[in-house]
C-alpha positions in Angstrom: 0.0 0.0 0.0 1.5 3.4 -0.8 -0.5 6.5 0.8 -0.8 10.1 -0.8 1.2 12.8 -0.2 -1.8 14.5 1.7 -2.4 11.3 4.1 1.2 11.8 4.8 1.6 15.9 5.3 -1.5 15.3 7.5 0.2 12.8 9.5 3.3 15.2 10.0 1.0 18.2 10.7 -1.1 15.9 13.5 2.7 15.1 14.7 3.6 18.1 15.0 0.6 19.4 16.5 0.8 17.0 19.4 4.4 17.4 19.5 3.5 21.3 20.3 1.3 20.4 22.6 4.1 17.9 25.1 6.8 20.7 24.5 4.4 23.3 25.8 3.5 20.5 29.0 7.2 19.8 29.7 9.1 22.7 28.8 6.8 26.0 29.5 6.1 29.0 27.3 9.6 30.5 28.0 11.7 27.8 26.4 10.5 28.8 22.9 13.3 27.9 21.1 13.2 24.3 22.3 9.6 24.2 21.9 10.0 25.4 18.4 12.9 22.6 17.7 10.4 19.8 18.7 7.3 21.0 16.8 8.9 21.3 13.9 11.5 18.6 13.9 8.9 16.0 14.4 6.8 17.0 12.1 9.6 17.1 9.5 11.1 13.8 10.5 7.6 12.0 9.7 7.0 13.8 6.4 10.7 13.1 5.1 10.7 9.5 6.6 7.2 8.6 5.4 7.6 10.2 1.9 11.3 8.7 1.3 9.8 5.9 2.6 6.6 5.3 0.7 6.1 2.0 -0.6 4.5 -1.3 0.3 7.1 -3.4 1.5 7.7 -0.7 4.3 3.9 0.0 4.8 2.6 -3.9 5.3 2.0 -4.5 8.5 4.6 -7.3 9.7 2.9 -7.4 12.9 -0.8 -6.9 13.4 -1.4 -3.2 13.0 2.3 -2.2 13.1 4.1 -1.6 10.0 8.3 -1.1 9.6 7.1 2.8 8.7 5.1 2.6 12.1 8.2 1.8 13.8 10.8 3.9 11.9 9.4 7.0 11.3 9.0 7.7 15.5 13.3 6.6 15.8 13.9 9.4 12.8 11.7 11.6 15.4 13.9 10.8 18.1 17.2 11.3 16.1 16.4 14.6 14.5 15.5 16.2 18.1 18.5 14.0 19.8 20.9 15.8 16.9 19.3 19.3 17.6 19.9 18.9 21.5 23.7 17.9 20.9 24.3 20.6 18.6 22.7 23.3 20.8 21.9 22.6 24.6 18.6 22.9 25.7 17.3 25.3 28.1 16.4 22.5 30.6 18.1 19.5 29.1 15.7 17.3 31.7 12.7 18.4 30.7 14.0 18.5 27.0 14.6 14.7 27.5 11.4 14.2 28.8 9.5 16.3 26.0 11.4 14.2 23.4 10.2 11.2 25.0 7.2 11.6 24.9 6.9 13.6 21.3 8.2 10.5 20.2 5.8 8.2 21.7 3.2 10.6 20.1 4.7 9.9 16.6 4.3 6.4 17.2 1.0 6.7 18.2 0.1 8.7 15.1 1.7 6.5 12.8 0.0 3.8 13.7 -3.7 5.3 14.3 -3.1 7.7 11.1 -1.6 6.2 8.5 
């Protein structure tokens, strides 16, 4: 099964959006560099992943209702905000750790009940 490019920018944008939401939790309004680093990065991590990705051997599910995307596309979510925080320190590295956690449980979530 391959999806549409569509199905896929609305997965990223409900990523993101949740994303948005954790940093906001975790980090507070004043860490808006951070919070604008995880909104963005895992958002963009899904869309690049799931349209680099696209194709039917990587969107079967090899496990009920868990495809290789499902799994992958939450890791390049992890990596991407993992690189930003070793590149430039967070303002409350805990609390970054803890936002990145959970944005990427989010984008596993939303791969799987999305797409």
């Amino acid at each position: 099964m391959i999806f549409s490019v569509v199905h896929i920018l609305l997965t990223a944008a409900i990523t993101s959006a949740l994303a948005l939401i954790v940093a906001l939790w975790r980090l507070g309004r004043g860490a808006w560099l951070d919070i604008l680093a995880i909104t963005v990065l895992s958002g963009l991590a899904v869309l690049l992943w799931r349209l680099s990705a696209n194709m039917p051997a990587l969107n079967d599910d090899g496990l009920p209702g868990f495809s290789a995307n499902d799994w992958a596309a939450p890791a390049l979510v992890f990596l991407f905000l993992t690189v930003f925080a070793d590149l430039l320190v967070p303002a409350d590295p805990r609390r970054y750790r803890q936002a990145r956690a959970l944005a990427t449980l989010g984008a596993l979530a939303v791969n799987v009940i999305t797409i």
